[in-house]
LOTI-435583 format. One record per residue (C-alpha): x, y, z. Coordinates in steps of 0.05 Angstrom, whole numbers, padded with zeros to 5 digits, always signed. Layout:
XYZ ...
// end
This chain:
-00210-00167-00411 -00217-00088-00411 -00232-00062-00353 -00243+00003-00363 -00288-00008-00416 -00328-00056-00381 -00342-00012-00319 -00363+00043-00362 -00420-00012-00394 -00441-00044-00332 -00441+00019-00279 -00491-00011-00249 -00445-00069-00223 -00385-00018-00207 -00444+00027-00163 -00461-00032-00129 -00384-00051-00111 -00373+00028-00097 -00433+00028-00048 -00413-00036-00016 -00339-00009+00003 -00365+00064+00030 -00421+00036+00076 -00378-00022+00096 -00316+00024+00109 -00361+00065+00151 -00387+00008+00195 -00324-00021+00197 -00296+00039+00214 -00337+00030+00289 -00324-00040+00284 -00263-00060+00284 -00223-00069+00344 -00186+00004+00368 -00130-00006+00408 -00070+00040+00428 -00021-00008+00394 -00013-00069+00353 -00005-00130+00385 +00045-00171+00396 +00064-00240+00425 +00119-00232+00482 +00152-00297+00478 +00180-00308+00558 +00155-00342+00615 +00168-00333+00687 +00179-00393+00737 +00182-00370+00817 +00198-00417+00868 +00197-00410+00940 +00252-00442+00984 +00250-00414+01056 +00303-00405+01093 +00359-00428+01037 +00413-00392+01011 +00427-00365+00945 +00483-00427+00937 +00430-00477+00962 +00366-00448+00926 +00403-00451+00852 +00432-00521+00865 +00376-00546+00903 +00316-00515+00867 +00341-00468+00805 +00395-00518+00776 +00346-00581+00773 +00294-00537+00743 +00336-00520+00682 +00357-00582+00661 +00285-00603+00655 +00268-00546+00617 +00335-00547+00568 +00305-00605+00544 +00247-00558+00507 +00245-00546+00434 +00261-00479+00404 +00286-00449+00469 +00320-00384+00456 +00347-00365+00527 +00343-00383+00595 +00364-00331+00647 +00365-00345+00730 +00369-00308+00793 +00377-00343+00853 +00364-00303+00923 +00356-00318+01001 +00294-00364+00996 +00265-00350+00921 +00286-00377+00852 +00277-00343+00795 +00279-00370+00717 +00266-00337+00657 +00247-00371+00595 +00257-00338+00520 +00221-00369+00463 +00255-00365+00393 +00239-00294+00364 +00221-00332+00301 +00169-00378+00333 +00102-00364+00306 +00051-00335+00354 +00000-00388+00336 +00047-00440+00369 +00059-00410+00436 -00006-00439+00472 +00030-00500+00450 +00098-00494+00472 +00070-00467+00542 +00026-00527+00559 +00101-00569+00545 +00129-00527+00594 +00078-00536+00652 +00088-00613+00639 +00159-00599+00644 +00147-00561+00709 +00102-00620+00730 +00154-00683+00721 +00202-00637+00761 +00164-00613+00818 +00163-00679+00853 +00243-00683+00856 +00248-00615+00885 +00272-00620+00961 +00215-00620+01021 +00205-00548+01040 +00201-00520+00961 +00138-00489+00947 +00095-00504+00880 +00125-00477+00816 +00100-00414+00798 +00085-00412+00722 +00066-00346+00684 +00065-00340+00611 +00011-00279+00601 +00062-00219+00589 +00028-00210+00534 -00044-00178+00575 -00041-00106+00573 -00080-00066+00626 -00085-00018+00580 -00150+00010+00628 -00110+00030+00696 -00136+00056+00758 -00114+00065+00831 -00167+00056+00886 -00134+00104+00941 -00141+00125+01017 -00133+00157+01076 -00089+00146+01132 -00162+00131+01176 -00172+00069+01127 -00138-00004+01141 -00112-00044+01077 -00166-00093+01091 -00218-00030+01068 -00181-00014+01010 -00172-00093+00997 -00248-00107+01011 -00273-00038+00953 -00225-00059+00908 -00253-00140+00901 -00324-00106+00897 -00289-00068+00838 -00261-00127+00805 -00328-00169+00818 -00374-00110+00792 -00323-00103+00723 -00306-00176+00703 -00372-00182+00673 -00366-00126+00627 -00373-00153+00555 -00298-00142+00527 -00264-00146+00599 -00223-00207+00598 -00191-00197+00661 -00178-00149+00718 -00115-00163+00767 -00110-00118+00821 -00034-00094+00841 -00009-00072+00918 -00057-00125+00958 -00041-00148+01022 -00043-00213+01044 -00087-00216+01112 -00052-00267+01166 -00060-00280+01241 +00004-00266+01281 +00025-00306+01343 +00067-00271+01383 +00096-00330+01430 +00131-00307+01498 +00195-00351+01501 +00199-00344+01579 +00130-00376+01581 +00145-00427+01535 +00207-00441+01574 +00166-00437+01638 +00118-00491+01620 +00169-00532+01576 +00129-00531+01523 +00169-00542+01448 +00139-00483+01397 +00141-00531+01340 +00088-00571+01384 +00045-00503+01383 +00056-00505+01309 +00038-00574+01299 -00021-00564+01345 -00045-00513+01294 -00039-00546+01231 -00079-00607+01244 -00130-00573+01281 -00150-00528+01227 -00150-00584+01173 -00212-00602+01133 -00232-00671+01149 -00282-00729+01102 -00316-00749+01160 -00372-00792+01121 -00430-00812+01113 -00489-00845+01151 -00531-00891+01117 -00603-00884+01160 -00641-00920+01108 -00690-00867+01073 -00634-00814+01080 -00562-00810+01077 -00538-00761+01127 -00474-00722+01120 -00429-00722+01179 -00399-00646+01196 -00346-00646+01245 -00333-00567+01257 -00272-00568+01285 -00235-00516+01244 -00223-00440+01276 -00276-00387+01255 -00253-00330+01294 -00196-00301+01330 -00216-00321+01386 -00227-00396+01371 -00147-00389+01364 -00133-00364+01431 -00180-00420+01459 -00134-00468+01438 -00113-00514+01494 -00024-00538+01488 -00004-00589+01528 +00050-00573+01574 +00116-00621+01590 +00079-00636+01652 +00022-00662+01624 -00025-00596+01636 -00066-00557+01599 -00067-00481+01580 -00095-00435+01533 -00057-00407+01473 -00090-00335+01495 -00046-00335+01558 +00021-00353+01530 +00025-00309+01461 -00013-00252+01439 -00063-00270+01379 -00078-00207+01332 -00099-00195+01260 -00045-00166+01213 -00010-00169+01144 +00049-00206+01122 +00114-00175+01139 +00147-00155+01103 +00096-00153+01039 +00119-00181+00974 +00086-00098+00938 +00060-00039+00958 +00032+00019+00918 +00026+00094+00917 -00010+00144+00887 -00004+00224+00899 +00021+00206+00969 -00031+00160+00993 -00030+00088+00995 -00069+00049+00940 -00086-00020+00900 -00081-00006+00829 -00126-00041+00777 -00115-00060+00717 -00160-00087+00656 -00138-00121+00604 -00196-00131+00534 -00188-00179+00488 -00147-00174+00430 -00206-00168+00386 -00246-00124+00429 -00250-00046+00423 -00206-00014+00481 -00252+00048+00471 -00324+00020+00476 -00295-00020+00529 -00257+00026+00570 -00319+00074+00569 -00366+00012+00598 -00316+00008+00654 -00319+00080+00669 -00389+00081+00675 -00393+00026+00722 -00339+00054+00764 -00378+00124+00761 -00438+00093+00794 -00388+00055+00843 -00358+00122+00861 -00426+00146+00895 -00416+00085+00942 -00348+00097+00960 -00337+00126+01034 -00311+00196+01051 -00235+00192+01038 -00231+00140+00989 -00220+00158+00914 -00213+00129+00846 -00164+00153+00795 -00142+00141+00734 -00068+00123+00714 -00065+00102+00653 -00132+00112+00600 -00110+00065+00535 -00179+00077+00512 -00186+00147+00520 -00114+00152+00488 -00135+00099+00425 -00203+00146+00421 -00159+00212+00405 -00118+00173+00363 -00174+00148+00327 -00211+00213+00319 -00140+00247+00299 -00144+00195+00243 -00217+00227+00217 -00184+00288+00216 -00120+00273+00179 -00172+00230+00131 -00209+00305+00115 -00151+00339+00109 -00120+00295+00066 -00182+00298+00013 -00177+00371+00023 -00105+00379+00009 -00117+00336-00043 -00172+00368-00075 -00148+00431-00072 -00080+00422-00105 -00115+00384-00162 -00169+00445-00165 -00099+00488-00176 -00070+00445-00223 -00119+00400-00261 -00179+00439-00252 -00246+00429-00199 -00276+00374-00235 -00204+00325-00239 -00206+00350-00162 -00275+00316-00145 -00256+00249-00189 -00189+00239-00149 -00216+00262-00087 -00267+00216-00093 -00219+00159-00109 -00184+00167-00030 -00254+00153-00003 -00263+00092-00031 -00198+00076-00032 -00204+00085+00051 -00273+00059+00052 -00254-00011+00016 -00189-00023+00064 -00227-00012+00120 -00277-00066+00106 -00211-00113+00087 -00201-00101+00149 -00251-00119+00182 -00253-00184+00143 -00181-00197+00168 -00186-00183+00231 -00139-00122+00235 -00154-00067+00280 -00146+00001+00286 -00085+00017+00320 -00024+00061+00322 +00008+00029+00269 -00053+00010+00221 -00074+00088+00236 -00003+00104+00208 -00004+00068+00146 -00068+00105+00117 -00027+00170+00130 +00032+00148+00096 -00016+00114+00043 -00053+00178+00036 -00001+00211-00017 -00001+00148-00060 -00070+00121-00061 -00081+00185-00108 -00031+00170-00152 -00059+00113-00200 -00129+00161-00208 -00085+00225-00235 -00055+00190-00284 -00118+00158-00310 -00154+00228-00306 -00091+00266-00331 -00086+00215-00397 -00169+00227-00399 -00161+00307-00397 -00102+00310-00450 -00151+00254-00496 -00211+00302-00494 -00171+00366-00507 -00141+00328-00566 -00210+00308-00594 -00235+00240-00567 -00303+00228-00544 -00302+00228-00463 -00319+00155-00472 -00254+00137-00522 -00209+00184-00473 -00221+00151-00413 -00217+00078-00440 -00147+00100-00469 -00126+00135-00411 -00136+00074-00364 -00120+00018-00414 -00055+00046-00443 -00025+00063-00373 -00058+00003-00333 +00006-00049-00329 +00048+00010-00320 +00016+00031-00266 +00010-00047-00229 +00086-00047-00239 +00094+00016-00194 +00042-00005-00145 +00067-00070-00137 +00141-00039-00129 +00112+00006-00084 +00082-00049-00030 +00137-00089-00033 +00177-00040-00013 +00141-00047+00058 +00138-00117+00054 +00203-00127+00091 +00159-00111+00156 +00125-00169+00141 +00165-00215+00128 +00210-00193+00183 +00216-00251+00233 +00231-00210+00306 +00176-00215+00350 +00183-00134+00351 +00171-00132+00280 +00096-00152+00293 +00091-00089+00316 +00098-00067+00248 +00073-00125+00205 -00001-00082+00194 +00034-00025+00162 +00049-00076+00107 -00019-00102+00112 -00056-00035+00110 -00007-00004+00050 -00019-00071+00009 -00099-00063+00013 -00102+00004+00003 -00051+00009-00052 -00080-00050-00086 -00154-00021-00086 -00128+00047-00112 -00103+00007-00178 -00165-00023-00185 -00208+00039-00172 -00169+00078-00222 -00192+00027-00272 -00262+00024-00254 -00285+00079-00203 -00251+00136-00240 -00276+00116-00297 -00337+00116-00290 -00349+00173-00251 -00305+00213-00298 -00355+00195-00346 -00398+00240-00314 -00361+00291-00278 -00313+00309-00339 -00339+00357-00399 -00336+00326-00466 -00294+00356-00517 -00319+00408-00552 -00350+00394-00632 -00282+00408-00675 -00236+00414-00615 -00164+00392-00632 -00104+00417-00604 -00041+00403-00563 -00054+00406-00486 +00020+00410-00483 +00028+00477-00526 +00043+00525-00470 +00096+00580-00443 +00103+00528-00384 +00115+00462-00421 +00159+00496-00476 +00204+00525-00420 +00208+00454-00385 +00229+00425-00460 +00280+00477-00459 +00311+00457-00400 +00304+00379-00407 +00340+00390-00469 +00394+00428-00432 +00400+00365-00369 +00398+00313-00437 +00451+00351-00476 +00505+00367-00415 +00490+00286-00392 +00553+00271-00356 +00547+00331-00325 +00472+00318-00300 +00495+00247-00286 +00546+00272-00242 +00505+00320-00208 +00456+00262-00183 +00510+00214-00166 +00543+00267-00123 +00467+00288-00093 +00455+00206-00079 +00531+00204-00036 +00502+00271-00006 +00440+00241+00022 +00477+00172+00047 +00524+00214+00089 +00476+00258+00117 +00434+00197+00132 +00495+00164+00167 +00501+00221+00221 +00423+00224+00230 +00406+00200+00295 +00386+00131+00282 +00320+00111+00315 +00272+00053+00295 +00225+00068+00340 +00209+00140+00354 +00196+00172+00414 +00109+00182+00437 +00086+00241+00452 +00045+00230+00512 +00046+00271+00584 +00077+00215+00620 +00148+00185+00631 +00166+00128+00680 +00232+00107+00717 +00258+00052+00751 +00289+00062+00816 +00341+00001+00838 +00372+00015+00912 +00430-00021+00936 +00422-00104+00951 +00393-00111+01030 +00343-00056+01026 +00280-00074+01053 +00208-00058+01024 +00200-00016+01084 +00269+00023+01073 +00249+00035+00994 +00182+00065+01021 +00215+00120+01066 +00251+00133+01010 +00195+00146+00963 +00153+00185+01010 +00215+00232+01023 +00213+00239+00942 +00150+00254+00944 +00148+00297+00999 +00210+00344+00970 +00205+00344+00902 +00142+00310+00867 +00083+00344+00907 +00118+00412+00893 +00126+00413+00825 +00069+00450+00790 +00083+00411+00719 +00062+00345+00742 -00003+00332+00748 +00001+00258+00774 +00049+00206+00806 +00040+00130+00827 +00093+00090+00863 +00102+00009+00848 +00143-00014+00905 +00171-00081+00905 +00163-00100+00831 +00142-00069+00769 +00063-00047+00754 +00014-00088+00716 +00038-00084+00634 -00005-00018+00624 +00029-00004+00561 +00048-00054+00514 +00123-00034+00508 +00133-00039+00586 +00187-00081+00620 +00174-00125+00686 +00225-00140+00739 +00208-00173+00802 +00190-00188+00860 +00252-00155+00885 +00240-00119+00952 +00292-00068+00929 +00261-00047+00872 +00214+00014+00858 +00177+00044+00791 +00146+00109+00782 +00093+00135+00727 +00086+00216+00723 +00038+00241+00690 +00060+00320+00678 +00008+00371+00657 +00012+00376+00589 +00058+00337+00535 +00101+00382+00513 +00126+00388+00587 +00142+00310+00595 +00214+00307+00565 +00239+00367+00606 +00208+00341+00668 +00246+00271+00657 +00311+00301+00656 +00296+00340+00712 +00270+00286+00753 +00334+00240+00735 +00382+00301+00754 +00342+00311+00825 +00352+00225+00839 +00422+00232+00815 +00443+00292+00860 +00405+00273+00924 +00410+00198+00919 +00469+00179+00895 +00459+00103+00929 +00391+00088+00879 +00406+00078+00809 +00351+00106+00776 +00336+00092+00696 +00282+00148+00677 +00255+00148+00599 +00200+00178+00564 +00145+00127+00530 +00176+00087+00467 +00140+00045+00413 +00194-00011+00422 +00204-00068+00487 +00244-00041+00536 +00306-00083+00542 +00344-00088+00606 +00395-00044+00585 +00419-00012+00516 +00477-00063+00528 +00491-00132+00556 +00552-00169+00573 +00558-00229+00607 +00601-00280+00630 +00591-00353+00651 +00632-00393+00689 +00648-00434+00748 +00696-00406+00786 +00664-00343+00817 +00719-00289+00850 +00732-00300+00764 +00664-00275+00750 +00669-00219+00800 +00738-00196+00782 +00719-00201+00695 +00652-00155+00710 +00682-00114+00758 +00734-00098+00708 +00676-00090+00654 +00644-00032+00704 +00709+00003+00706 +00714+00005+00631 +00654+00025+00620 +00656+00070+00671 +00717+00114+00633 +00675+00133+00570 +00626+00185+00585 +00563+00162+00540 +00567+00108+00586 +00520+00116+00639 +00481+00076+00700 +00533+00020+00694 +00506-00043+00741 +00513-00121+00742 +00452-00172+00759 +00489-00196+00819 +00486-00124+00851 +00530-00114+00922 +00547-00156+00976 +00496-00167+01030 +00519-00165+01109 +00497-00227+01135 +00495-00249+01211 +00518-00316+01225 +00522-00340+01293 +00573-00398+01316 +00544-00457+01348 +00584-00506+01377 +00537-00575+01381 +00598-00609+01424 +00594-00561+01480 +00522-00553+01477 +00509-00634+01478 +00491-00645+01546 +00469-00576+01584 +00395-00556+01600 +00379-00489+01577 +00325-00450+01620 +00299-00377+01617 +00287-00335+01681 +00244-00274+01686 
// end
C-alpha cells in the first residue's frame, strides 16, 4: 500500500485522524494525571514489635530471631535486615528488585499470614506485629499545623483531626496521616510510703484498674414484646471516676485511689516523635493522591478547604506549607507549554532560514501533531505527566522533526526539478519511507534499555521509553500522511518549464570540493575520526559520573544521628539551640521543620525513612530562592560539623534517585561478637585514613551506660521491708 498517495486521495480521512489527535492531545493534556515524579513501587516492608522491658540479647532471640525464620520461608525475598533495641524489634523486608509491581499486593498479604502463624509463639508480654508495606504513598501535599507556647498538644491534636476529617473526602485524596501526635494518657503518680503504709501491693492497684475499665456482654432480657438490652456502666468517664476508685488495703479497708497517688492528664513520656517548624511546635500533615489522580487539581482542592479552615483557626495557631508537590508538578507542567512553543519556534525559524517560510509551517506543523497524538496515547495508557514523561518530549523535540524534513526536503528538490507538487511529494515520502522506519526504529531502541531495565529504580525511567516510542513512532507516520497532505497545499507548484538542479550552487559545489578532499586523503580522515571517537571516551571517563542529576529546588534536607542513649528530650534541646543560633538568623532561608524521633512522612518520592529511633532527627530548609540551596547546604553541614562534633549529620540537596543508607555498605555476619566489633572497628579506621571518606558509622552505634543493681534473693528471703516517713 502507498501511503502517501493514499492520504493525498482521501484527505478527508487523514483531517479527520489530524483533528482527532490535536483536540484529544489538548484534553488529554488537562487530563492526565500530573505528578512531580514517576512512580515507582518500593519493594520493603517494615515489621515493629514491642517487647517491654527486654534487652537487645533477649528481644532478637525472643522476638526478632523467631520472626525471621517464618518469614525466610517467603518466595523471592531479596534481603532481610534487623535491629534489635531495649524493648523494640525491628525487621526489614526487601522484595526482589526484579519482582513485578503487579505482584506485590500479593506477596504482602503472604507476609501478614506469615506474621499471623507466628504471632501466637511469640513470648507473653510481646505486643501485636506491626506490619507496614505502604512506602510507596507520597505526601507529596505537606503542611504543618503550628502553635504557640499558650496552646496544649491536645489543641494542636484536636485542629489537626478536624483537618484530616474536613480533607479525606476530597475527590483524589486517598489518605492524610498526620506526623508529631501525642498520645493522650492518665498518669498515676503512686506514693510508695502510702502504699507501704497501708500494705497495699501496686500490682493490685493495677489489676484493680484493668478489670474495672473492661467492656462487659452483659445480655439480654427477654420481657416478651421487647427484648431489653442490659447496660452495666461500670467503665471510668472522667478523671475523677479514677480517683473514686476504692483499693482494698492488707487490712481489709477501704480507700480512695485520690488519696494515695495523684491522678492528672498528660502525654506519654517519653513520646515515640515530635515536630518543629520555624521554632514552634507542630503536627505535620501529609496527603497522599492516587496514583492516577492529578497532584495539581488535587492539591489546589486541599488548599481551598484549608483556606476556609484558616478563618476558624484561633489567634496563634497557623498553617504552613512544607512541601507543595502540586504547586511544584504545576510549574513543571506549565514550563513544559513553554519549552513546547519554543521548540515550534526554534523550529520554525531555522527552517524559515534554511528551507524557506512555507517548509517552516509544514514541519512546524508536524511537532503539533506529533505532541498532540502522544498525548492522547497517553492518556489511553495511563501515563501521566511527570518529570520524566515531561522530559522525554524535550529530548523528543529535536527528532520528531526529523522524518517531516526529509519528506519536505525530497518534495522541494522534486518540484524545483519539474514534478507536479502531487508526483514530488509521493516520491519524496515513498522513496525515503523504509529508510526512514530503520532510523526511527534504531532511534527508540536506543532508549529501550530503560525499559527493559529490571531495578525497581529504573521505573523511574521506564516512561521516557514510553513517551520517545509514541512520539517517534507518530512522527514516521505523520511524515507519510500529515506532511503530505498539507504540503499539498502549503507548497507552490513548480513553475510551467521549470527544470534545473536545486543542488547547482556556490555552497553545494564548495561542500563537493571538500568531500572529495575527506574521500581522497581516506586513511587520513579515517584516522582523524578514530582518534576524535578515543577523544570523546576519555573525556567521558573523567566526567563526573551521575545517573541521576541533582533538582533544582530551594530546599535541602539532613539527617542528624546523635550518639546511642540520647533521649527525645536531649535531641530537642539540641535542635532548639540550632535553631536559636544559626537557622532563625540566616536571611537565606526562608523555612525550617524539625522531625524528631524518626523521619517525616515520604513527601518526596526519593526520600529515605529511618525509625522510630529516639536519637534520631531530620531537617527540611527551604532557602529563599534556588540558586541559594547548594551553598546553604554546605554551610549548614560545616556549622553541625564545627559546633557539634558528637551528631553525625548527613546533609544533601534533593536527588531524582532513592536515598540509600550510605554511598557504601559493608557488613559482617557472625556469631561471635567482640569479632564483629573488632572486624568493623577496624573497617572505621580504614576508612577513616582516605580523605573522600567521610561520616564513617556502623548500625550498632556506641555503647550504652546501663545501671544494673545487685540483688541478692538469699539475703533478702526472709526480712520485712517497711517505709517510714
Amino acid at each position: 500500500m502507498n501511503i502517501p498517495k493514499y492520504s493525498l486521495e482521501n484527505q478527508k480521512i487523514i483531517y479527520f485522524f489530524l483533528a482527532v489527535m490535536l483536540i484529544g492531545g489538548i484534553y488529554s493534556f488537562f487530563k492526565l494525571p500530573k505528578k512531580e515524579d514517576s512512580p515507582f513501587v518500593i519493594k520493603q516492608a517494615v515489621l515493629v514489635t514491642q517487647y517491654p522491658g527486654a534487652t537487645p540479647q533477649e528481644v532478637e532471640k525472643l522476638v526478632t530471631e523467631p520472626i525471621e525464620r517464618e518469614i525466610q520461608a517467603m518466595s523471592d525475598v531479596f534481603q532481610i535486615k534487623s535491629e534489635s533495641y531495649f524493648g523494640m524489634s525491628k525487621i526489614s523486608i526487601e522484595l526482589q528488585p526484579t519482582l513485578s509491581p503487579d505482584y506485590m499486593p500479593v506477596k504482602w498479604d503472604e507476609l501478614r499470614r506469615k506474621v499471623a502463624n507466628i504471632q501466637p509463639r511469640l513470648p507473653s508480654g510481646a505486643s501485636s506485629i506491626s506490619v507496614s508495606d505502604d512506602f510507596g504513598d507520597v505526601f507529596g501535599i505537606y503542611y504543618a499545623l503550628t502553635a504557640d507556647e499558650g496552646y496544649t498538644y491536645d489543641d494542636l491534636r484536636n485542629w489537626a483531626q478536624k483537618i484530616k476529617t474536613e480533607l479525606s473526602p476530597v475527590p483524589g485524596v486517598q489518605k492524610v496521616y498526620l506526623f508529631g501526635e501525642q498520645t493522650q494518657v492518665v498518669n498515676v503518680k503512686i506514693s510508695i510510703p502510702k502504699l507501704a503504709n497501708l500494705g497495699i501491693d501496686p500490682n493490685a492497684i493495677q489489676q484493680v484498674m484493668q478489670t474495672q475499665n473492661l467492656l462487659v456482654n452483659t445480655g439480654d432480657i427477654n420481657t416478651g414484646n421487647y427484648q431489653l438490652r442490659l447496660r452495666a456502666e461500670g467503665t471510668y468517664k472522667d478523671i475523677q471516676d479514677i480517683r473514686d476508685q476504692l483499693i482494698v488495703t492488707k487490712s481489709g479497708g477501704e480507700v480512695r485511689l485520690g488519696d494515695i497517688a495523684t491522678v492528672e492528664r498528660g502525654y506519654m513520656d517519653p513520646p515515640s516523635n515530635l515536630m518543629r517548624v520555624d521554632g514552634k511546635r507542630a503536627i505535620g500533615i501529609g496527603v497522599a493522591t492516587g496514583s492516577k489522580d492529578d497532584v495539581v487539581a488535587v492539591g489546589n482542592a486541599v488548599a481551598d478547604h484549608l483556606a476556609e479552615m484558616e478563618q476558624l483557626f484561633p489567634v496563634g495557631m497557623d498553617l504552613k506549607t512544607i512541601y507543595p508537590e502540586n504547586k511544584i508538578a504545576d510549574e513543571a507542567n506549565n514550563g513544559f507549554i513553554l519549552n513546547l512553543i519554543e521548540s515550534l519556534l526554534i523550529v520554525i525559524v531555522i527552517i524559515f532560514i534554511v528551507m524557506g517560510s512555507r517548509a517552516g509551517m509544514l514541519v512546524g506543523s508536524s511537532l503539533l501533531f506529533s505532541v498532540g497524538g502522544t498525548l492522547l496515547i497517553m492518556l489511553i495508557w495511563g501515563v501521566g505527566l511527570n518529570r520524566t514523561s515531561l522530559a522525554a518530549f524535550i529530548i523528543a523535540m529535536g527528532m520528531l522533526v526529523d522524518n517531516a524534513i526529509v519528506v519536505t526536503d525530497n518534495a522541494q528538490v522534486g518540484i524545483k526539478r519539474g514534478l507536479s507538487r502531487y508526483q514530488a511529494l509521493i516520491d519524496g515520502a515513498t522513496k525515503p519511507q523504509w529508510a526512514l522506519l530503520g532510523a526511527t526504529f534504531i532511534a527508540v531502541c536506543s532508549f529501550l534499555p530503560m525499559y527493559l531495565a529490571p531495578a525497581s529504580v529504573a521505573e523511574i525511567v521506564k516512561p521516557l521509553f514510553i513517551v520517545l516510542a509514541v512520539s517517534l513512532g507518530l512522527s514516521w507516520v505523520l511524515a507519510l500522511t500529515q506532511t503530505t497532505t498539507f504540503g499539498n497545499f502549503i507548497l507552490k507548484e513548480a513553475k510551467p518549464g521549470e527544470n534545473k538542479d536545486p543542488y547547482d550552487t556556490k555552497l553545494y559545489h564548495k561542500f563537493e570540493s571538500v568531500l572529495g578532499r575527506l574521500i581522497k586523503r581516506r586513511y587520513v580522515t579515517i584516522s582523524t575520526v578514530v582518534a576524535t571517537l578515543f577523544l570523546s571516551l576519555f573525556v567521558m571517563s573523567i566526567m563526573p559520573q551521575s545517573f541521576f542529576p541533582i533538582m533544582s529546588k530551594p530546599y535541602f534536607r539532613a539527617d542528624l544521628i546523635f550518639p546511642e542513649g540520647y533521649s527525645i528530650y536531649d535531641v530537642e534541646t539540641n535542635v532548639k539551640k540550632i535553631e536559636e543560633e544559626y537557622l532563625s538568623k540566616n536571611e537565606n532561608i526562608k523555612s525550617y521543620s524539625f522531625t524528631l524521633g524518626g523521619s517525616p512522612v515520604r513527601y518526596y518520592l526519593a526520600s529515605s525513612s529511618i525509625g522510630p529511633k529516639p536519637n534520631f532527627a531530620n531537617v527540611l530548609i527551604e532557602t529563599q530562592d534556588p540558586e541559594d540551596a547548594q551553598a546553604e547546604e554546605g554551610k549548614f553541614y560545616d556549622y553541625m560539623v564545627a559546633n557539634y562534633p558528637n551528631i553525625l549529620t548527613r546533609s544533601a540537596l534533593f536527588a531524582l534517585s532513592p536515598v540509600p543508607d550510605a554511598a557504601i555498605e559493608i557488613g559482617f555476619i557472625g556469631d561471635n561478637v567482640d569479632t564483629l566489633v573488632a572486624l568493623t572497628q577496624r573497617a572505621q579506621e580504614i576508612a577513616r585514613n582516605y580523605d573522600q571518606v567521610m561520616e564513617v558509622r556502623n548500625s550498632w552505634g556506641n555503647k550504652v551506660p546501663v545501671w544494673k543493681p545487685l540483688y541478692s534473693q538469699e539475703k533478702a528471703f526472709g526480712y520485712e521491708w517497711r517505709t517510714f516517713g
